[in-house]
N, C-alpha and C positions, 0 to 999 in steps of 0.2 A: 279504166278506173275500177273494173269489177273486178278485172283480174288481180291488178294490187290487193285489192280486199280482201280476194279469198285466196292467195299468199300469206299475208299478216296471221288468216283463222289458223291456217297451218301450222307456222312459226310457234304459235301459242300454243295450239294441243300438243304439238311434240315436247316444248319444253315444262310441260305440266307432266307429261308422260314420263320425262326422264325426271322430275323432281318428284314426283309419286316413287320410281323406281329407287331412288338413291334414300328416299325416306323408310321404305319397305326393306332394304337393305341393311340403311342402321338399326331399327328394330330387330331386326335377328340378328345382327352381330353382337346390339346389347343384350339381349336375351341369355344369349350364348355365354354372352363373360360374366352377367350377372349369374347365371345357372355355373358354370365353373368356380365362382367364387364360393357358389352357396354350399358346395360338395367340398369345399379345402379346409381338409382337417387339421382342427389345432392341439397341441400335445404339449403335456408337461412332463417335469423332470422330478423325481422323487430325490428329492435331497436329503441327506443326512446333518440334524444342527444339534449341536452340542446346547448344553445347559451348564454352567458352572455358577457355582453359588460360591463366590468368593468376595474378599474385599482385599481391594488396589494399597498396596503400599508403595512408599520409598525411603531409601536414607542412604546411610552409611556402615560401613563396616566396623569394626573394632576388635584389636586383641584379647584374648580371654582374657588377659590382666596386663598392667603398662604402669611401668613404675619410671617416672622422671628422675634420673640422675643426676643430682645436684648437694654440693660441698652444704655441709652443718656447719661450719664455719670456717673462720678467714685463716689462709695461710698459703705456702706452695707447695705444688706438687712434685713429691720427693718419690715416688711412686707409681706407675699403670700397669697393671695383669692382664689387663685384655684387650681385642681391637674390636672395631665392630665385625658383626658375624660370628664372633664366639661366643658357644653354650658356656653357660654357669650354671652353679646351684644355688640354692636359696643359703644365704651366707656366706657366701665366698665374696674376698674381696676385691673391690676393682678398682677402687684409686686412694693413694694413702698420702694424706698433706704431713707436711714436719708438723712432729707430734714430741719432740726431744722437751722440752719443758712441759709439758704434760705427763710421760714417761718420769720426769727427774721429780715432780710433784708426789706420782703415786710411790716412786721409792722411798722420797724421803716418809712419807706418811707409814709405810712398812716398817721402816725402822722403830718411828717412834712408837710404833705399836706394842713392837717387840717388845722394847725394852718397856714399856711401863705395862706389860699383860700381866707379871708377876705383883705389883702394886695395885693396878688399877681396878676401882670397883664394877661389877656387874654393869651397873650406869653406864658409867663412865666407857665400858669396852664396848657397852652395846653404841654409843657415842661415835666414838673411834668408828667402827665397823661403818654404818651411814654416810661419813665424810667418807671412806674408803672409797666406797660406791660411787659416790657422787663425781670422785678423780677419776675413776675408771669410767663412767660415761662420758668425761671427757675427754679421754684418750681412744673410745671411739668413735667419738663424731668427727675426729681426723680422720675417720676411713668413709670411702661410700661403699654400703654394700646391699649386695641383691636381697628382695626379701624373698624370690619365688624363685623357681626353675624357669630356664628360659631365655632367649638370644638379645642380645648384643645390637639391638636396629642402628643406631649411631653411637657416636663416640667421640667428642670435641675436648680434647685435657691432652698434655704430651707434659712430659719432665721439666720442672722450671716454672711453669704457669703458674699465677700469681693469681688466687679467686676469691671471692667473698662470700659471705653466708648467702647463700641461695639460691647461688649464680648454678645455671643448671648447666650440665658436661654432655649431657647423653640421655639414650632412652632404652631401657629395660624392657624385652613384650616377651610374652609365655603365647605360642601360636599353636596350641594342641586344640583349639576351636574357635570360631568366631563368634561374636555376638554383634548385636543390632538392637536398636530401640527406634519404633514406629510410632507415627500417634496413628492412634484409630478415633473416629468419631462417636459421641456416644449412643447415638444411634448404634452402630456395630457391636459395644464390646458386650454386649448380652449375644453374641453369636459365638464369643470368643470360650476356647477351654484348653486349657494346658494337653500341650501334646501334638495339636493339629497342627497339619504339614503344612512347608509353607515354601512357596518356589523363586525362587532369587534369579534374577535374569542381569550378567555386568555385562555393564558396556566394555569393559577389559578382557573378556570373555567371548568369543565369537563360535564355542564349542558344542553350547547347549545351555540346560540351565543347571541349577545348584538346591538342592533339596534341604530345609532348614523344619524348623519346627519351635512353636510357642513353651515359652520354657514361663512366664507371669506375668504381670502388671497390679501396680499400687490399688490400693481401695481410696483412689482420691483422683479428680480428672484438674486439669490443668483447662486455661483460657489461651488461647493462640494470641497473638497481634492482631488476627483479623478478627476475632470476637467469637472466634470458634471454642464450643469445648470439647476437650480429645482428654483419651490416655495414653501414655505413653507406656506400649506395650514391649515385653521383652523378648527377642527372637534369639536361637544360636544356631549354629552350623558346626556337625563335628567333623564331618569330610567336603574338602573343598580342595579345588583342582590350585595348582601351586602358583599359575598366574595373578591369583586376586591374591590381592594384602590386606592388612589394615588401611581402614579411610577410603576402600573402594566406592564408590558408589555403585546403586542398583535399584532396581523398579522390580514388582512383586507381585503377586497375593498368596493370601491366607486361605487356604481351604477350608472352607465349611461344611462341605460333606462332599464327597466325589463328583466326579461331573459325570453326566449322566448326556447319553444320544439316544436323539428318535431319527426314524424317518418319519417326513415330514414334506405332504404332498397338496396341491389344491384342491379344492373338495370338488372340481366343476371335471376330476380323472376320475371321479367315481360312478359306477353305477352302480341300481338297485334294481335285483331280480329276484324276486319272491321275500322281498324286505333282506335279502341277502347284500352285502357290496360287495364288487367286484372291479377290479381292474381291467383294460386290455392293455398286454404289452406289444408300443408299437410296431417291435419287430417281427414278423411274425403272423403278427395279429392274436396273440398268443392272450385269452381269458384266463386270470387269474383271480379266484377268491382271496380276499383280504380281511384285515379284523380294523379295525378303524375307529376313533372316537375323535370328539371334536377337539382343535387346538384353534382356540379364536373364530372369528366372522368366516375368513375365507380359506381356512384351512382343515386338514385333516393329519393327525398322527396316529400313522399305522403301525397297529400293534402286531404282526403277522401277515405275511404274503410276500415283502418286498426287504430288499437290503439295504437301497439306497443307487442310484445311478439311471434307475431304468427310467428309459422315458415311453409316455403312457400317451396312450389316445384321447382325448375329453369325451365323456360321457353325458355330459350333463351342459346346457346354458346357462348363461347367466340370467338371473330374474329381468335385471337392470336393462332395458336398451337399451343402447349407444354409450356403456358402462368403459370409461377407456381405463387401458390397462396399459404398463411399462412392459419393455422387452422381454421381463422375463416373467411375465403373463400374471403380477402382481397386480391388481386395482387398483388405480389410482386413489391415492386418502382412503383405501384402505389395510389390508395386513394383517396380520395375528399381532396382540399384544403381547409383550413375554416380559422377565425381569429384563434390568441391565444387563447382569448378569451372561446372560444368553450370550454366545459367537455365534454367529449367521454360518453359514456354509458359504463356499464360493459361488456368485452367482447370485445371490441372495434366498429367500427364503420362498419354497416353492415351484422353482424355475422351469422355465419353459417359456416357446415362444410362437406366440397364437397364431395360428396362419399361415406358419413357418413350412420349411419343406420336413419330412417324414425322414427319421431317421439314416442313415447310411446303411 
């Protein structure tokens, strides 16, 4: 019975022995991985973000000028000079309805002129002369003709055609520029001034964009449908690539003054050595003096040291404990404020990723 006993004391000191051992064990392995954590450096990326100070349009295209093509009155077409795609000039003609009793009107009216110019008084000729006019306007409202230089977009009339006053045949456009009308809000149009560039982006277009510019707008703003007040501002294009036409559509802005890039880093890659900042760059470990002023809560834009790309060793902690951050080493609900305006860079603003492994 005593030997059981003092078996049992056995069994229990050893297995206290090795529970002592295994607890002594994970203490230094935690030690270990918390002390390796506490050595893992986190680095950021100095990004480059644009600023543009612009306001967002869209619409449509339009011919520098567009004349509908449609008969002054009733009759048929004894007459066509042109098909579509053909230049004209301003005045020439392009479709002639029978005009033979109008023609036989103005004659006869000649004649009697004639003969009674020797007779007839001053009144009376000045008389004469006015009906004269009046024939001849109506012998050319049997023709339709161009009022502007300029091509041929369609063309619906052929010999025989039978039309009435105002039935339209075709359509006249002058394409030496485009023009466009925007509304802007009126908040905007105090940003607005004749002249500033303005960039056309068609979806017909997959080349690039198209360079335009503010040519005016009314001294009076209009009401939208939706309860908005706008003006309707005037845009033209004088070089544009030959895929867009009229009635293109396209999305925009308006330049308000150039856009403008910073680099633009987290203030937590900086440090201060004799009230100096300085960077280190991770590759390397390479210290670099910088010029730096504040852009928002958790950022910095440097004004001199850096180009934009490098990634940087953190110098500094966060105040915050347990302050969590997004991938690219952003605080969470936090950020720089900026306008709309602003394009992020890729990656977003500030990038880098805390904990992450150290450069290639």
């Amino acid at each position: 019975m005593k030997l059981k006993f003092k078996n049992k004391k056995i069994m229990i000191a050893v297995i206290s022995a090795v529970c002592l051992a295994l607890i002594i064990i994970g203490l230094v392995f935690l030690r270990k991985l918390l002390g390796s954590k506490s050595n893992q450096k986190t680095y950021y990326t100095a990004n480059v973000e644009t600023y543009e100070n612009v306001v967002e349009i869209s619409g449509t295209v339009s011919a520098a000028q567009e004349q509908t093509l449609q008969a002054l009155s009733a009759g048929t077409v004894t007459a066509v000079y042109v098909k579509a795609g053909d230049k004209v000039k301003k005045g020439d003609v392009i479709l002639k309805l029978d005009d033979s009793e109008q023609i036989y009107n103005l004659e006869k009216h000649d004649y009697n002129m004639a003969t009674k110019r020797l007779t007839a008084s001053a009144r009376e000729l000045k008389l004469l002369q006015t009906e004269r006019n009046s024939i001849l306007q109506k012998v050319n409202d049997r023709k339709v003709i161009a009022t502007f230089d300029g091509i041929i977009a369609d063309l619906n009339a052929a010999v025989g055609d039978s039309l009435e006053a105002k039935d339209k045949i075709g359509t006249l456009v002058n394409t030496d520029y485009l023009t466009a009308e925007v509304e802007v809000t009126e908040t905007d149009v105090s940003k607005l001034s004749v002249g500033q560039k303005v960039i056309f982006k068609f979806p017909a277009y997959t080349k690039g964009t198209v360079e335009g510019y503010v040519t005016g707008w009314p001294a009076i703003g209009s009401v939208t449908s939706r309860g908005a007040t706008v003006v309707n501002v005037s845009l033209r294009i004088d070089d544009y690539p030959e895929e867009i036409l009229p009635y293109y559509s396209f999305t925009g802005k308006i330049e308000i003054s150039p856009s403008e890039s910073y680099v633009v880093v987290s203030r937590y890659a900086v440090g201060y050595e004799d009230k100096k900042p300085y960077v280190v760059i991770a590759k390397g470990e390479e210290k670099r003096s910088v010029k730096v002023e504040p852009y928002g809560k958790e950022y910095v834009k440097v004004l001199e040291g850096l180009e934009g790309g490098e990634v940087l060793v953190e110098q500094t902690k966060p105040k915050a404990l347990g302050q969590n951050r997004n991938r690219n080493g952003i605080p969470s609900g936090g950020g720089r404020s900026g306008s709309s305006g602003a394009t992020p860079p890729a990656g977003g603003f500030g990038g880098g990723m805390p904990g992450g492994p150290g450069p290639m």
